[in-house]
C-alpha positions in Angstrom: 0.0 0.0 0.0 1.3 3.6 -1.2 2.1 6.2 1.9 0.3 9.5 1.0 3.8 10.9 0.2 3.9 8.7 -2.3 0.6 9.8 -4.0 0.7 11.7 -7.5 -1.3 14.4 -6.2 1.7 15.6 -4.0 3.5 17.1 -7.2 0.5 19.0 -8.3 -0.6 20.4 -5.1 3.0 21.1 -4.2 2.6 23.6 -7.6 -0.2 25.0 -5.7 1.2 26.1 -2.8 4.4 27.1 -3.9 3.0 29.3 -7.3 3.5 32.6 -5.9 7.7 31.9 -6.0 6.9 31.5 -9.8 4.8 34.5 -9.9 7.0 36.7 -8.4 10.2 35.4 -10.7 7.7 36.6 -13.6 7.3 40.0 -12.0 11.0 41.0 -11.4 12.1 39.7 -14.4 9.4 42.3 -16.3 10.2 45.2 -13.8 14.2 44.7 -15.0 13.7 44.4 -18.7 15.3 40.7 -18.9 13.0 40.3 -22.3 13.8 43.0 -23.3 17.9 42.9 -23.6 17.7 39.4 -24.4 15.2 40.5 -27.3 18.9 41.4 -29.1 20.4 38.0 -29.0 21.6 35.8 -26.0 23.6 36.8 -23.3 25.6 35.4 -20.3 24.0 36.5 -16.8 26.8 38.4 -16.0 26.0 40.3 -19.0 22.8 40.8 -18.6 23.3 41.5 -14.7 25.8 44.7 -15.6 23.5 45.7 -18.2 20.3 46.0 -15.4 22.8 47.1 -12.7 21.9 44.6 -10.4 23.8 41.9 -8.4 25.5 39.1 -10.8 24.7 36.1 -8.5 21.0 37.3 -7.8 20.9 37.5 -11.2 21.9 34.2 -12.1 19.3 32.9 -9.8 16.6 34.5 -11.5 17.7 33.5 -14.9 18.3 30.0 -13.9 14.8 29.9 -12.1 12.8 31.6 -16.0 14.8 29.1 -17.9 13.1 26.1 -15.3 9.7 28.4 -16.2 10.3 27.7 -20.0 10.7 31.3 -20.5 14.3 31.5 -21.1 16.6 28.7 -22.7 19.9 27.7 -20.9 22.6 27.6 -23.9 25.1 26.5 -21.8 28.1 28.2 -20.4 26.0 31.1 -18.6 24.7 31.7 -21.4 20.6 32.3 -21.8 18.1 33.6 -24.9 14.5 34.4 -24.9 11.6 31.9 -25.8 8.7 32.7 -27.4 6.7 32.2 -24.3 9.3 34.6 -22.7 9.1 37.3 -25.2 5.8 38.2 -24.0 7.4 40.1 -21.1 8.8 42.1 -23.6 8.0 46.1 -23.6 5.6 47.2 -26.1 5.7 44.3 -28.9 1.9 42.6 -29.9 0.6 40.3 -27.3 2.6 41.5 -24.6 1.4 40.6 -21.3 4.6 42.9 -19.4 1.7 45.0 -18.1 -0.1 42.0 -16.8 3.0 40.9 -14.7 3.5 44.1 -13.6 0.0 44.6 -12.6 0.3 41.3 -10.4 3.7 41.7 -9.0 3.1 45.4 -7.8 -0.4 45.5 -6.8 -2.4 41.8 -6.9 0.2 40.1 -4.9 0.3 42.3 -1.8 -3.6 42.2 -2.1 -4.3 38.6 -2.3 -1.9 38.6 1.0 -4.9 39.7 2.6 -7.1 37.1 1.9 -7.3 35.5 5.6 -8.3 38.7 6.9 -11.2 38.9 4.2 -12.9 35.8 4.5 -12.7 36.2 8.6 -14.2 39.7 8.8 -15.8 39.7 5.3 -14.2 42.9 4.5 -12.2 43.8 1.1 -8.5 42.6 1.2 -7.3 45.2 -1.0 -8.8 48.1 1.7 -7.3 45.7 4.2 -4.1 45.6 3.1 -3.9 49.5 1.2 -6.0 51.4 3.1 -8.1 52.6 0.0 -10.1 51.3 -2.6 -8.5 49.9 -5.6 -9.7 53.2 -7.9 -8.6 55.2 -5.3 -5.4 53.8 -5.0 -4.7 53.6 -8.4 -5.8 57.8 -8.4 -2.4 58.5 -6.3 -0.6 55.8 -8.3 -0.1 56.4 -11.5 2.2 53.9 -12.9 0.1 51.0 -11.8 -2.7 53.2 -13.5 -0.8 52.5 -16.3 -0.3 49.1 -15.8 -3.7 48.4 -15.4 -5.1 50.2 -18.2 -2.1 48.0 -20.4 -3.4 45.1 -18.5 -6.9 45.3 -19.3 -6.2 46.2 -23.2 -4.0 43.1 -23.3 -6.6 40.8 -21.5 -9.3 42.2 -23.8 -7.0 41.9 -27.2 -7.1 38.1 -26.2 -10.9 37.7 -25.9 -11.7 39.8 -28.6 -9.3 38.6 -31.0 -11.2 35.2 -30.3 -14.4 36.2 -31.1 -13.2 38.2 -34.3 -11.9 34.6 -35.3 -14.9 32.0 -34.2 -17.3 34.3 -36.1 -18.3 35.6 -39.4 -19.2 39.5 -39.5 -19.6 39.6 -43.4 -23.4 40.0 -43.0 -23.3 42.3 -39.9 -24.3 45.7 -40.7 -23.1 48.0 -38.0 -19.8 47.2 -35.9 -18.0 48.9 -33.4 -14.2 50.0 -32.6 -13.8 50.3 -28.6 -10.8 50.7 -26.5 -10.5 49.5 -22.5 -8.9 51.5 -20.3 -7.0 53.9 -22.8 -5.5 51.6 -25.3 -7.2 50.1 -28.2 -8.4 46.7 -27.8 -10.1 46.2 -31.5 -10.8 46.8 -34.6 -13.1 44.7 -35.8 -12.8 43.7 -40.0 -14.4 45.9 -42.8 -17.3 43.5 -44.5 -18.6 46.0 -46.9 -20.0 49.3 -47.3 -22.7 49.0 -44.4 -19.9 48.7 -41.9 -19.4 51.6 -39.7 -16.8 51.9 -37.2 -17.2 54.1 -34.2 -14.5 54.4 -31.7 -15.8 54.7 -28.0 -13.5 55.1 -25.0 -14.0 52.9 -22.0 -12.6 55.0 -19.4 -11.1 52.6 -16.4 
């Protein structure tokens, strides 16, 4: 008879409780640039460690750990290039999701810290744990403003870019051009002369 440290489950839940190390490699490694330099060809992590200014052996540590992640490839001899996958940290490029990390690592994580205190006093964690509402916050916060507004135009790219491709507007007569938070989102295809595009900002 297996012991339960033998069971296959222990692997997966292990993921579980250990994700935010994961998350939080993600989120430094966008708030550096690491896509970024290594968007102009591989580099050693010494390299990249005097390009960002930051301590070599720390450094190494977090490249080591996004190569485990799949978003970075070990070439051997210190040396380390992007993967597609990794490129989406990258700093305005299509798809990126550098915002999204951002968003998480700066904001989201300290938030969800305050889950416990949530659930027992059924108040909001982010109040909990900021003092403020999360509009308000983000009022005296610009930059994660801006990550947020990037956030939500990335996350709306993705669902919209779905729809444009499960379904066929050639006999719609009217469609629409709209933008969340301040960056555009979609543009949906021109089927003919009926269609009429009408931009409309979604202030966040």
């Amino acid at each position: 008879m297996k012991s339960e440290t033998e069971s296959p489950d222990i692997p997966s839940l292990r993921l579980l409780i250990t994700g935010f190390e994961a998350s939080q490699v993600v989120y430094v490694a966008a708030r550096l640039g690491v896509a970024d330099l290594l968007a102009e060809g591989p580099r050693t992590a010494e390299g990249l460690a005097d390009a960002l200014g930051v301590d070599g052996r720390a450094l190494h540590r977090l490249v080591h750990a996004l190569a485990a992640l799949g978003l970075l490839v070990d070439l051997g001899g210190s040396r380390y290039a992007i993967t597609e996958s990794g490129s989406r940290l990258r700093d305005g490029v299509p798809g990126s999701l550098r915002a999204v990390a951002l968003l998480s690592g700066e904001r989201s994580y300290r938030a969800w810290g305050g889950l416990l205190h949530s659930v027992k006093a059924g108040e909001t964690a982010f109040r909990h744990v900021f003092g403020v509402g999360t509009f308000d916050y983000m009022a005296a916060h610009p930059e994660i403003a801006g990550f947020y507004n990037e956030a939500q135009a990335a996350g709306a790219a993705e669902r919209t870019a779905a729809v444009v491709a499960a379904y066929d507007f050639s006999e719609a007569g009217r469609s629409w051009t709209w933008e969340a938070g301040t960056a555009p989102c979609w543009s949906p295809p021109k089927t003919g002369p009926k269609t009429v595009l009408e931009p409309r900002l979604l202030q966040a």
